[in-house]
C-alpha positions in Angstrom: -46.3 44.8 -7.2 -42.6 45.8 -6.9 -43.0 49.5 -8.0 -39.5 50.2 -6.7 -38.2 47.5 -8.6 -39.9 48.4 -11.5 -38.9 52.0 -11.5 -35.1 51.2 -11.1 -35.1 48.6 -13.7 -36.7 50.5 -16.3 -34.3 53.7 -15.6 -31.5 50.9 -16.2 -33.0 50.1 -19.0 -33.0 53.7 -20.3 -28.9 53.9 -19.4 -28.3 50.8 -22.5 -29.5 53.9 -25.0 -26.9 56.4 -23.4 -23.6 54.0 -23.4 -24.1 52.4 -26.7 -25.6 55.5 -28.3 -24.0 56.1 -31.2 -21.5 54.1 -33.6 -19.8 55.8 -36.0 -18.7 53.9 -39.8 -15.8 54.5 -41.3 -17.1 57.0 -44.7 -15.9 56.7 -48.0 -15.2 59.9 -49.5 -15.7 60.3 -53.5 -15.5 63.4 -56.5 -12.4 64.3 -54.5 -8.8 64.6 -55.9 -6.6 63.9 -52.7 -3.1 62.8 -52.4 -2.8 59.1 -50.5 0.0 58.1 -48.1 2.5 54.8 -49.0 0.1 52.0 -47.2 1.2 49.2 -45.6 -1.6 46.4 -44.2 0.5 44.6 -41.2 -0.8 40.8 -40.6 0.5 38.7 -37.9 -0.6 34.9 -38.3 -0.4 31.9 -36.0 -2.0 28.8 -37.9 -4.3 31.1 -39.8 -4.6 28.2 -42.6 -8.4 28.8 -43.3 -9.0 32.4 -42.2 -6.0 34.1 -44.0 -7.0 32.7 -47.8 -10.4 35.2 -46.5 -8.5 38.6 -45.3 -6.0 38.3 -48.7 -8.4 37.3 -51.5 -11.2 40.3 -49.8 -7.3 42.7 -50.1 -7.1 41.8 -53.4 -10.6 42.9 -54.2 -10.4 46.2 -53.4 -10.9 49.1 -55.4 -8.2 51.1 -53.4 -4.8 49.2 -53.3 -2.3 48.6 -50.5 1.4 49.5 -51.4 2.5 46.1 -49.5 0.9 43.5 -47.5 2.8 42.3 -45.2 1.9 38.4 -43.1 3.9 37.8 -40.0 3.9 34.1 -39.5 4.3 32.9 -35.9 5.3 29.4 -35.2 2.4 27.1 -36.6 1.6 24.0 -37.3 -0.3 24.2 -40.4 -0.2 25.8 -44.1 -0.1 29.5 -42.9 3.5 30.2 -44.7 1.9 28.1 -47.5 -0.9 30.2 -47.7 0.7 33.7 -47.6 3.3 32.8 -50.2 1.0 31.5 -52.9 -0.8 34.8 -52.4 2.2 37.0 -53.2 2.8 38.7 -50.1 5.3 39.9 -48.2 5.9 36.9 -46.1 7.9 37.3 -43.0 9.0 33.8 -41.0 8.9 35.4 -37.0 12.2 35.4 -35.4 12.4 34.1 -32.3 10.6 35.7 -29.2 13.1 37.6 -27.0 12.2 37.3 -23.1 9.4 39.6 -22.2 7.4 40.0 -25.4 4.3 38.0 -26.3 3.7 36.8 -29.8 0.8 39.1 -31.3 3.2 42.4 -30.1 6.1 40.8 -31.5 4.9 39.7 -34.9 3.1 43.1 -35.2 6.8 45.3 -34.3 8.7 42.7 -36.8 5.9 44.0 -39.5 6.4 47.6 -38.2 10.0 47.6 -38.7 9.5 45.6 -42.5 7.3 48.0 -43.7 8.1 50.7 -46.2 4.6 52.6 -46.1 4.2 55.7 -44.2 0.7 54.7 -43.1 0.7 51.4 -41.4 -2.6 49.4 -41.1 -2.5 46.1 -37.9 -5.3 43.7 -39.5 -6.1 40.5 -36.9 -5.9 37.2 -39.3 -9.6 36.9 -39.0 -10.7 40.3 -40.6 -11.7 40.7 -43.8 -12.4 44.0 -46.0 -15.9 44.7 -47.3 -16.4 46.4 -50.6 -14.1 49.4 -50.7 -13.4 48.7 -47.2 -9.9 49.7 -47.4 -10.5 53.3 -49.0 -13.0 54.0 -46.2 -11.0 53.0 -43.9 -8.0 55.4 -45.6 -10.2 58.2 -45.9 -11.6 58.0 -42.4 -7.7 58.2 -40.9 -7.1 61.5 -43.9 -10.0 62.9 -42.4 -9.3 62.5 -38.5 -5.5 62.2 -38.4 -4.0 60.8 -35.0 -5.2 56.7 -34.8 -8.1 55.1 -36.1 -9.5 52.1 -34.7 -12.0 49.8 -35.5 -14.4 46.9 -34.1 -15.0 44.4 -37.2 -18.8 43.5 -37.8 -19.1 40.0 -36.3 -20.5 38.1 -39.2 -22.1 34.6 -37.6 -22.4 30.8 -39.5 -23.2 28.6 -36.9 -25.7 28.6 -34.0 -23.2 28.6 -31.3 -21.4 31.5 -32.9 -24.3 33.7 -31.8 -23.1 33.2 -28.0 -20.5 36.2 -28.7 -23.3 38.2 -29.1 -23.1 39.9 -25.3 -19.3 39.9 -25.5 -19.1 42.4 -28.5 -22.1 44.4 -26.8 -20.4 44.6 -23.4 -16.7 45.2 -25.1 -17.8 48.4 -27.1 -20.0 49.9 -24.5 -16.6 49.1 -22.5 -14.8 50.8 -24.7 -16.4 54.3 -23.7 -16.5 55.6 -27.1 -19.7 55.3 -27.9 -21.8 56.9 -25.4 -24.4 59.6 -25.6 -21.3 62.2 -24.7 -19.4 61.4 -27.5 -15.8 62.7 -27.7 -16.3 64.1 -24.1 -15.3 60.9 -23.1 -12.0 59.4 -24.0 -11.4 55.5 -25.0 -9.7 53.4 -23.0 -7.7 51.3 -25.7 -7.6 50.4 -29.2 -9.9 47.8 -31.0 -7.3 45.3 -31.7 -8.4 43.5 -34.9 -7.8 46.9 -37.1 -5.7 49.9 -36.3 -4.3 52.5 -38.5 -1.4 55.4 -37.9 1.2 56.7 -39.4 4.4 55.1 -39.0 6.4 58.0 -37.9 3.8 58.3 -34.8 4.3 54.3 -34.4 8.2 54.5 -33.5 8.1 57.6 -31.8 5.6 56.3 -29.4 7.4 53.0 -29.0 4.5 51.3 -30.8 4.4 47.4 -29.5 7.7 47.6 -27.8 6.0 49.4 -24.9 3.4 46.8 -24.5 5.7 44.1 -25.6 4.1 41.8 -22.3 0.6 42.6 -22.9 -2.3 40.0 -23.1 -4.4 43.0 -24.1 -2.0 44.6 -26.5 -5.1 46.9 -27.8 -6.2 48.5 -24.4 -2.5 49.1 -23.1 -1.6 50.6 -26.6 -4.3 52.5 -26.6 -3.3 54.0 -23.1 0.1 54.8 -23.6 -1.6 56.6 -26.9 -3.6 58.6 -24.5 -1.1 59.5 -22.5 1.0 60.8 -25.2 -2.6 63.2 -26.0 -3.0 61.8 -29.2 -6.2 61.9 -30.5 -7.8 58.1 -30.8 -11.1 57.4 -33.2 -13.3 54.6 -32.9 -15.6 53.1 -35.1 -17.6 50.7 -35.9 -16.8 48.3 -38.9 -20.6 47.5 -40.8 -19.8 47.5 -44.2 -16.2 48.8 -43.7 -14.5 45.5 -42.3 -15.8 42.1 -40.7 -14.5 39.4 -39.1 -15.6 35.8 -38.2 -14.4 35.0 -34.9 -13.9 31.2 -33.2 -15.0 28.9 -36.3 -13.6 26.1 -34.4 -16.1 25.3 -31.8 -17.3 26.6 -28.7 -14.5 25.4 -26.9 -12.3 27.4 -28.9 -15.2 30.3 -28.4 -14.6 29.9 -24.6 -10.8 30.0 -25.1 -10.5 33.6 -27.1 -12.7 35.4 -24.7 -11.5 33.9 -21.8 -7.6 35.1 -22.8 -8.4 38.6 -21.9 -11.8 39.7 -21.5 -11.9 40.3 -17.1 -8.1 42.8 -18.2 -10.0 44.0 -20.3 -12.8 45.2 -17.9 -11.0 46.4 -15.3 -9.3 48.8 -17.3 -13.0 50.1 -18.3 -13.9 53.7 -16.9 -15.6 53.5 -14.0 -18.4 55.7 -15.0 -19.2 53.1 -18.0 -18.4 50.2 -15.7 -20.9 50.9 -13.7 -23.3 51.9 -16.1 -22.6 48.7 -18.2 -23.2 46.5 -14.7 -26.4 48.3 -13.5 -28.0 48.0 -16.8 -27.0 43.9 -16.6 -28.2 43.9 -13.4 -31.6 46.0 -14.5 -31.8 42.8 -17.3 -31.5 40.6 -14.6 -34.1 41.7 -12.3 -36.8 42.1 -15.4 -36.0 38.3 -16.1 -36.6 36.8 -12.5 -39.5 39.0 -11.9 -41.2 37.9 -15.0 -40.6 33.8 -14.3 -42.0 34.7 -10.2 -44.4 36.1 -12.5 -45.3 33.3 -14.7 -45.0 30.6 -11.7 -47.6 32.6 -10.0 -49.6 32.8 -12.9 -50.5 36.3 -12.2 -51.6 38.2 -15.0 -51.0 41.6 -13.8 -47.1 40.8 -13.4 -47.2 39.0 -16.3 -48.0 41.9 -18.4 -46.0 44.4 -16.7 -42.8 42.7 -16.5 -43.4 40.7 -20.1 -43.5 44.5 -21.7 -40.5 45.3 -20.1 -38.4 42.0 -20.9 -39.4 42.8 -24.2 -38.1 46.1 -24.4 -35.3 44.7 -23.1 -35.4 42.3 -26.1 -35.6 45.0 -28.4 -33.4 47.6 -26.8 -30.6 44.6 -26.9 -31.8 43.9 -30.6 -30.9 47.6 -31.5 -27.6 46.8 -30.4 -26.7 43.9 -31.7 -27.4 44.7 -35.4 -25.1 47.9 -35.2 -22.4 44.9 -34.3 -23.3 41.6 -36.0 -25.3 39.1 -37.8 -26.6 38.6 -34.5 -30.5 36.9 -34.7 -33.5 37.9 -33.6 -33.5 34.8 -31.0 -30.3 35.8 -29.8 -31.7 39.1 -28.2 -35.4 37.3 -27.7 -33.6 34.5 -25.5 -30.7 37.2 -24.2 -30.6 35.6 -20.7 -28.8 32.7 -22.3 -26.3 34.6 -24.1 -25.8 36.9 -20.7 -25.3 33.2 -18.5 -23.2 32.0 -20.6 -20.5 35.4 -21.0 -21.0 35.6 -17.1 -19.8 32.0 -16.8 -16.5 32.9 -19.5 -16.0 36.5 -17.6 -15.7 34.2 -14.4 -13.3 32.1 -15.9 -11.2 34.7 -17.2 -11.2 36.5 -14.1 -10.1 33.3 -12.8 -7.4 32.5 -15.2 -5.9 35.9 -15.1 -6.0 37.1 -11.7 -5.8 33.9 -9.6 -3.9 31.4 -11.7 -2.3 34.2 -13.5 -2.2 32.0 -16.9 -4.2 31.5 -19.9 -4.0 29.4 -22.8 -4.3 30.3 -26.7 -3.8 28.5 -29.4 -1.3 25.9 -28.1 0.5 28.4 -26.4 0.6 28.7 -22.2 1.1 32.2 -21.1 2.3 32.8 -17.9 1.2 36.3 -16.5 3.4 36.0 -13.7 6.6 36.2 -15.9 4.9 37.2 -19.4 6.7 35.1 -21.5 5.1 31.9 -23.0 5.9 28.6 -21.8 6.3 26.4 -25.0 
């Protein structure tokens, strides 16, 4: 019996309830007379043909109305300016992209500087607003001032889809903002599909100009944010806002997470780094234990570590249905979702910190001079 293995992978299992502990949703208040900010919703779109249609008709459907919508349309080879103006938006054709600025920073300071609202809302192309989504989202920023940002609910169609599963879990337990200590510990970025503040705060602080040359806009913005002590507020987007990431196949799957995901990592707190890895690692250990286990056909083992893969199971299950349409085989079978976002996290490290380039949508980005090679 491996009692010292047992013991430290069941206090790592313990650790998965302490970083992912709580995750607060956006609250909608009603019977309440309040005054409401100018709002302006801030879209930038790069061949968003078939996901845009989604984000504007779920806009339109709001109880709570934006003052403008605005669609920043990068260079793209399908019907996205088609799209934008049929729906009666404020479309904006990009301008060319000076030296030094990336497109997603560059599309969302050319909405910035468009916009007439005094609160500004960044929406990814992908998103899309639940039922009075947009007031709660509102209300939540009236209520906590400073930024809000928020992680879309990862709503899932087909099988392979279900393979994000681990890189939601491990990028909101990376985020820090969600751990048993609550505010005590400070995020380290923004959630970059949905962010909200005022845009006086946006030009004082430089907004996307000072991370014109980020991959990871979010995390950078959301450091120079810290830095400036403003407060930031995280939250989770169940029945606020969703999103329906990589329709397009897994190899478009392994493209998106592979852009940014190891930068995004190793700006992660090491306290929660850690945490995050040993509670993998305590996963891990549960898993090869139970198949020596099963080879050896010895019952004893076989019950012992089969309870606590299971609670593994379940513990993982907890989390995924705070974050997705994530199934019930998804966190029953986890050691496949875990290979495979080990095998993308490799890559990425690989693209980014060895190659220094990664590819999106078309579009080569060299890290070494941060300026797309077209």
């Amino acid at each position: 019996m491996h009692i010292i293995d047992l013991t430290f992978a069941l206090v790592f299992w313990i650790l998965g309830f302490l970083f992912l502990f709580r995750i607060p949703r956006c609250q909608r208040r009603s019977g309440e007379s309040k005054s409401y900010p100018s709002v302006s919703i801030i879209i930038p779109a790069r061949n968003e043909e078939y996901l845009l249609p989604i984000l504007l008709e779920s806009l339109r459907n709001q109880s709570f109305s934006a003052d403008e919508i605005i669609v920043v349309i990068g260079p793209s080879e399908d019907k996205t300016q088609e799209v934008a103006e049929r729906a009666g938006v404020t479309a904006i054709i990009s301008k060319p992209m000076p030296a030094g600025w990336l497109g997603k920073p560059w599309a969302c300071f050319q909405g910035a500087k468009a916009a007439n609202g005094e609160l500004l809302i960044f929406l990814d192309a992908d998103t899309f607003m639940e039922k009075d989504g947009l007031k709660s989202i509102v209300d939540t920023f009236l209520e906590r001032q400073g930024v809000v940002t928020i992680q879309p609910f990862h709503k899932t169609k087909k099988w392979y889809e279900q393979l994000s599963s681990y890189f939601n879990l491990i990028g909101m337990a990376g985020m820090g903002a969600f751990t048993v200590l609550g505010r005590l510990i400070k995020p380290v970025g923004l959630f970059g599909p949905c962010v909200v503040m005022t845009k006086k705060y946006y030009f004082e602080s430089g907004g996307h100009l000072g991370v014109k040359g980020e991959v990871v806009e979010d995390l950078a913005l959301g450091n120079r944010i810290k830095k400036q002590h403003v407060s930031i507020y995280c939250y989770g987007g169940k029945g606020t806002i969703s999103f329906r990431m990589y329709p397009h196949g897994v190899k478009q799957l392994i493209e998106g997470w592979s852009k940014g995901f190891a930068t995004g990592a190793a700006k992660t707190s090491m306290p929660i780094l850690i945490a995050t890895i040993v509670w993998i690692g305590g996963s891990i250990s549960t898993t090869r234990y139970l198949i020596e286990a099963l080879i050896n056909l010895n019952t004893q083992q076989i019950l012992i570590w089969g309870a606590l893969y299971l609670g593994y199971a379940a513990q993982i299950r907890w989390m995924f249905i705070r974050m997705g349409t994530f199934n019930y085989f998804s966190a029953l079978f986890y050691p496949i979702s875990l290979l495979f976002f080990m095998f993308v996290f490799l890559r990425s490290f690989f693209l980014i910190f060895v190659r220094r380039s990664v590819e999106w949508k078309g579009v080569k980005i060299n890290l070494k001079e941060k300026n797309p090679e077209r």
